[in-house]
C-alpha atoms as one frame of an Amber mdcrd trajectory, in Angstrom:
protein
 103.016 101.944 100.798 104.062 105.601 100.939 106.535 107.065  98.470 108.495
 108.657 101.356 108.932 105.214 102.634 110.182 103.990  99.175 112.200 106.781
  98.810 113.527 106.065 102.178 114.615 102.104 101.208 116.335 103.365  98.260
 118.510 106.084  99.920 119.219 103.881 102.707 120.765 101.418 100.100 122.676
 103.984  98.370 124.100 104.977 101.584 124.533 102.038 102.720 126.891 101.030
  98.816 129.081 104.685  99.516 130.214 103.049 102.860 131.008  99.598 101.669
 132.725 101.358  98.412 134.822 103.697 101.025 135.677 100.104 103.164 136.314
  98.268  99.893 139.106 101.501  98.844 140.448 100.761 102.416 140.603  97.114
 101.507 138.529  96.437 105.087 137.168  93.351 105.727 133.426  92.831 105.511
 133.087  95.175 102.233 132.023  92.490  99.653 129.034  91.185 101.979 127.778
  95.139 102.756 128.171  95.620  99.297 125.810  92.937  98.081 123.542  93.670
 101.094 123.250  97.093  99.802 123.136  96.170  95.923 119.456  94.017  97.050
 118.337  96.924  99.294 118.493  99.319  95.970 116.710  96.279  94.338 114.319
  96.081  96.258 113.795 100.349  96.192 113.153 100.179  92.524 110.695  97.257
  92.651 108.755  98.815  95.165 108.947 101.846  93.203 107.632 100.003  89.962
 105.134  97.959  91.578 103.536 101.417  93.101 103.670 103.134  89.460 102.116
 100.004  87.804  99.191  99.838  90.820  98.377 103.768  90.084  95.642 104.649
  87.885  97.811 107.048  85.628  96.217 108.147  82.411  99.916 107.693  80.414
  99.124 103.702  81.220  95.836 103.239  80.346  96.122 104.401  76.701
């Protein structure tokens, strides 16, 4: 997987928790599930993002 695509799932989470924050000040309905939603989204960013740096032959890792 591409880094721009990783990149990509992680900003789209983090986007994605600045509107649920904004609906949650506005006590809207719906904020706690987007929230959560976008809480696993950033999850799953950063695992992608450590599962690609792991996989990569970098010579800080193999020593």
């Amino acid at each position: 997987m591409k880094n721009k695509y990783i990149l990509s799932v992680f900003v789209l989470g983090v986007l994605l928790l600045i509107i649920s924050a904004m609906l949650k000040i506005m006590h809207n309905p719906g904020s706690e599930p987007l929230m959560q939603v976008s809480f696993v989204v950033i999850v799953i960013g950063v695992l992608l993002f450590i599962i690609k740096l792991l996989g990569s032959k970098l010579p800080f890792l193999e020593k």
